[in-house]
C-alpha positions, -999 to +999 in steps of 0.1 A: -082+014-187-080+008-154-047+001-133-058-012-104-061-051-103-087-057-074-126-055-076-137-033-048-174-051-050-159-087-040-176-097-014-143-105+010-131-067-002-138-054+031-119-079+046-088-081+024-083-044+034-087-050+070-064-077+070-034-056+050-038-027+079-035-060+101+005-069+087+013-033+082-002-003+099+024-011+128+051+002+105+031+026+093+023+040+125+058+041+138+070+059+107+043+085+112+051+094+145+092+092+137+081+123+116+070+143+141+036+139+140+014+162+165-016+174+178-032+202+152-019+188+117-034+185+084-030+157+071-041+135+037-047+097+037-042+085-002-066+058-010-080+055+028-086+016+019-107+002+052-098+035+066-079+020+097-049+047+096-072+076+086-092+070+118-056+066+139-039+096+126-078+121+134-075+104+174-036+113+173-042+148+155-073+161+183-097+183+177-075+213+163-064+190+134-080+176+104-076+145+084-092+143+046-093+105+038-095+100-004-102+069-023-122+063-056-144+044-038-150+051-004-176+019+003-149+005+025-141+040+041-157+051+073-146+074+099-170+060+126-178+097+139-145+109+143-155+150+132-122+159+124-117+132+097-137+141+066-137+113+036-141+121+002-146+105-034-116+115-049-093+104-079-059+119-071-049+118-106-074+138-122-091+159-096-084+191-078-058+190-048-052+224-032-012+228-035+003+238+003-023+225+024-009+197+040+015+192+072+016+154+063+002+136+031+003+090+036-002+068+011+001+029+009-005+007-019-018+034-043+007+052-060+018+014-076-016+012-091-014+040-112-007+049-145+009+086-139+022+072-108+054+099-110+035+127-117+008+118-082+038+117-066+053+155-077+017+167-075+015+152-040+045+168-029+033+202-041+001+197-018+024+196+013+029+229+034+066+242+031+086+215+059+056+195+054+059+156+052+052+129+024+052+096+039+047+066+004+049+028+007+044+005-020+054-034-025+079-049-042+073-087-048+080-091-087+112-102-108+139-114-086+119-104-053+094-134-060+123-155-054+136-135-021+099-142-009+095-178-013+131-183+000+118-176+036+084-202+031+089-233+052+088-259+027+103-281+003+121-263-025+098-276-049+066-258-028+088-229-027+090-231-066+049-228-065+055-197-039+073-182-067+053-182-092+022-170-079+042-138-070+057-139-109+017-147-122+002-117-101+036-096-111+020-101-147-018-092-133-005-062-128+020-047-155-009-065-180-029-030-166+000-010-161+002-010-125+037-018-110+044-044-087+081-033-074+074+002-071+087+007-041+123+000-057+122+034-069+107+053-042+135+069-030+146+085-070+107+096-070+108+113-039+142+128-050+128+138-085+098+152-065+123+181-048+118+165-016+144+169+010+153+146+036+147+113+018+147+082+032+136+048+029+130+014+048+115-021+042+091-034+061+093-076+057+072-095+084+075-134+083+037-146+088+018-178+095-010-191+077-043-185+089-031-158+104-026-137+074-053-130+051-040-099+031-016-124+006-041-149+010-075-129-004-052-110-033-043-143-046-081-161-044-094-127-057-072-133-088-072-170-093-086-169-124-063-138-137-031-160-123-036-190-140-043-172-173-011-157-167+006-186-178+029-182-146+012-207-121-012-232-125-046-238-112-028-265-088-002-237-078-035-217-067-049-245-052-021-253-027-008-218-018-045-208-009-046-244+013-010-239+027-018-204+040-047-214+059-023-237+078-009-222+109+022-240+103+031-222+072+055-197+078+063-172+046+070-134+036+038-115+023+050-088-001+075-063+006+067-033+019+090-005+009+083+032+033+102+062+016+097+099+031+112+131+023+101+165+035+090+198+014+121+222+021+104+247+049+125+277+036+110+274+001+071+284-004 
């Protein structure tokens, strides 16, 4: 069965991709660089998504690097001629990945969706070079989190109540399929379990406006019918977050994102 909650043949796909690298690549960016990131690297993008940080880290990489860009369904995925970037159909769970290859291996909003998600993340961590780099970040927006992220929505408590549950309804979307939606609470024990060295971790928590923000927004139409079925939120619930965040003066939290990092230990093949 499947973990992962979203139809990648939706017809706003594209742009609920586009519009997550909008909130977050930033971050991601920043963290990529704070690792030392340089011309000539190897590096692996997990689940390449619209592709927007596959394409950023072949420019930053040149010519004497490479970038392999993965996903199980690359349809979204293109490296607009960039010939250092090569994109691949590719399931990381269950197909080859050459062990010590990599100076630098990404991944955001994968690892969450799958069911071996412990083992990926050893099997990643053999793939990197010896001082090579793992850089995972994954969301946290269900249990207690739901109510951290409608605390921060500008509106009367009972609207933050509906904020709420959607996040508890898609919170049940995914563990229904075995996917987890506060992963990245336990980043930092996975990296340690991994052998990696050096870990670390940060949250990423931007407050956005609606209309602005499309990444919450086209999750939560995408599984409107899943959420209500849920028994968490109600088809009015649905009805008034999608309205409220297309208003521009809705201010709320999308989903955490939580950034861990640790480094293969360069003095150990």
């Amino acid at each position: 069965m499947s973990t992962y909650a979203f139809d990648q043949a939706w017809q706003q796909e594209q742009g609920r991709l586009t519009a997550l690298e909008v909130v977050y690549d930033g971050a991601s960016r920043r963290l990529l660089d704070g690792l030392g990131l340089t011309t000539g690297w190897r590096c692996l993008e997990v689940g390449g998504g619209a592709g927007g940080i596959a394409r950023w880290l072949a420019d930053r990489v040149g010519e004497r690097g490479h970038v392999l860009a993965t996903d199980i369904d690359i349809r979204h995925l293109d490296g607009h001629g960039r010939t250092n970037l090569e994109v691949r159909t590719h399931d990381i769970v269950s197909d080859p990945l050459d062990e010590a290859a990599f100076d630098l291996i990404h991944a955001r909003a994968v690892v969450e969706h799958l069911a071996d998600r412990d083992l990926v993340v050893k099997r990643l961590a053999a793939a990197l070079r010896p001082g090579g780099w793992l850089l995972i970040e994954e969301t946290d927006f269900g249990g207690v989190t739901a109510g951290l992220l409608a605390a921060y929505a500008n509106v009367p408590e009972a609207q933050r109540g509906a904020v709420e549950r959607i996040y508890l309804a898609v919170a049940d979307v995914f563990c229904a399929i075995g996917a987890d939606p506060s992963y990245g609470r336990r980043l930092v024990d996975v990296l340690t379990d991994a052998g990696l060295a050096g870990v670390a971790a940060e949250l990423h928590a931007p407050v956005v406006s609606g209309g602005n923000e499309q990444w919450t927004r086209g999750s939560v139409e995408q599984l409107a019918g899943r959420i209500v079925a849920s028994g968490e939120a109600s088809a009015e619930d649905v009805d008034w977050f999608l309205a409220a965040t297309a208003e521009a003066g809705f201010h709320y939290l999308p989903p955490l994102m939580v950034s861990g990092w640790g480094r293969r230990d360069p003095d150990k093949p």
